[in-house]
Legacy VTK file of the C-alpha trace (Angstrom):
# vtk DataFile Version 3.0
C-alpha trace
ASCII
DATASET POLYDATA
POINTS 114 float
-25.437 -26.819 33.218
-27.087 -30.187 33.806
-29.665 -29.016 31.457
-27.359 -28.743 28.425
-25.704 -31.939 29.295
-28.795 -33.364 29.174
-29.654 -31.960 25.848
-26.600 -32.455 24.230
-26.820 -35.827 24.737
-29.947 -36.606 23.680
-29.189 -34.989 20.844
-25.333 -36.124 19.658
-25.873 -39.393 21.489
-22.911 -38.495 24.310
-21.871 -36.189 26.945
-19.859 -32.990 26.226
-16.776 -34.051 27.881
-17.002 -37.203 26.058
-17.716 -35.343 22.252
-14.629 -32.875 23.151
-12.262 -35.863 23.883
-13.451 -37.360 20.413
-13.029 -34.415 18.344
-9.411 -33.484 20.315
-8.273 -37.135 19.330
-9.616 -36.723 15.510
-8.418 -33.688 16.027
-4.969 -35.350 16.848
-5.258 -38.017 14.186
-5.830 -35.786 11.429
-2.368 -33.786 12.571
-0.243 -37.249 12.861
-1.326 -38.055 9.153
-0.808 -34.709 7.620
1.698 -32.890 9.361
5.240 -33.505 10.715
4.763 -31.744 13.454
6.287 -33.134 16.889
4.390 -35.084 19.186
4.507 -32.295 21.617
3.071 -29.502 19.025
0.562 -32.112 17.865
-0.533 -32.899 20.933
-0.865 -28.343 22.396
-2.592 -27.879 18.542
-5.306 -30.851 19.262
-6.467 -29.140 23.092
-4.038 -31.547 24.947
-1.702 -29.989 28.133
0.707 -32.185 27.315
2.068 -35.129 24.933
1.811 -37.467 27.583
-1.920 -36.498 28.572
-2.121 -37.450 24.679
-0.423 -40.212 25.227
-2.915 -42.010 27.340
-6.265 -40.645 25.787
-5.094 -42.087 22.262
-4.056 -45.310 23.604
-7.353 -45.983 25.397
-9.281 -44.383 22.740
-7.227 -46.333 19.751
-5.046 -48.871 21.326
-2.056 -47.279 20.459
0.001 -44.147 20.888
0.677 -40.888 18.654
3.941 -42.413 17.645
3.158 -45.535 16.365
-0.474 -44.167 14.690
2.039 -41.714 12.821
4.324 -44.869 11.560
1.037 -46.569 9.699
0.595 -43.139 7.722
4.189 -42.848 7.140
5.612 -43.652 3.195
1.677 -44.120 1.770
0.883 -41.660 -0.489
-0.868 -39.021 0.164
-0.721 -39.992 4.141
-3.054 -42.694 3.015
-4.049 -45.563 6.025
-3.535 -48.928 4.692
-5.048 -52.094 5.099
-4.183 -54.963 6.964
-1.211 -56.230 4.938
-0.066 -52.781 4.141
-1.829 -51.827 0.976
-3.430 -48.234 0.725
-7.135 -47.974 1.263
-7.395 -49.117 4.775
-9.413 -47.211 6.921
-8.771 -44.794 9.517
-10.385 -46.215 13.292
-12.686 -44.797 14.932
-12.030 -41.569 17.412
-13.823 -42.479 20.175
-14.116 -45.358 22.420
-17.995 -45.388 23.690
-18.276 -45.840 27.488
-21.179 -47.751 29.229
-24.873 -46.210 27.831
-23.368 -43.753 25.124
-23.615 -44.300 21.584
-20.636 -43.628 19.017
-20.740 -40.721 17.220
-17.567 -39.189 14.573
-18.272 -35.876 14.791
-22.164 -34.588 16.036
-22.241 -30.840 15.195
-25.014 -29.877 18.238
-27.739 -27.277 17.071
-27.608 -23.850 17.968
-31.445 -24.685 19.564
-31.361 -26.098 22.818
LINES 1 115
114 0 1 2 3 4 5 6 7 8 9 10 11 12 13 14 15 16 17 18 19 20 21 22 23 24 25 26 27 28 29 30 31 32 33 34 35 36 37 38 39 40 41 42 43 44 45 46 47 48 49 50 51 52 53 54 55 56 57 58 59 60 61 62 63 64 65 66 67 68 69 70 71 72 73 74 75 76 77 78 79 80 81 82 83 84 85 86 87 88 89 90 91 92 93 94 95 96 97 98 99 100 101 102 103 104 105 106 107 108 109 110 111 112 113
């Protein structure tokens, strides 16, 4: 076990737990902009127990909750992010917040050699 962790993050640059939290909140993201699905379903489809366990991952990840991400893709077309005075073409942030030594990384796919 401590020798995947190991290679895993030499190679993606993180820890497991950390590149499953990243892709669950992308994960997450991805469902807020496209879908209208409830908080609650958003947050079972995306690997979360619960919306508040959601909650409190996006906020420290993105500074803000599910809620309030969904309101800045809400009424752009297309589901669009928008910039900072509300025209289309902003970007989305980033997934993951990077903790002490890691590096950021979107989405590393890890090699099937280890």
């Amino acid at each position: 076990e401590r020798t995947f962790a190991r290679r895993f993050a030499a190679r993606t640059g993180t820890s497991p737990g950390a590149w499953l939290r990243a892709e669950r909140i992308a994960a997450a993201q991805r469902l807020l902009e496209e879908t209208a699905l409830p908080v609650d379903a958003v947050a079972a489809r995306a690997g979360f127990g619960t919306s508040a366990a959601l909650r409190i991952r996006m906020k420290a990840a993105l500074g803000t909750t599910p809620s309030a991400y969904r309101r800045r893709f809400r009424g752009v077309p297309g589901g669009a992010a928008t910039g900072p005075s509300g025209e289309p073409g902003g970007t989305r942030p980033a997934a993951t917040r990077v903790r002490a030594g890691a590096q950021p990384s979107t989405s590393p796919q890890p090699s099937a050699r280890a």
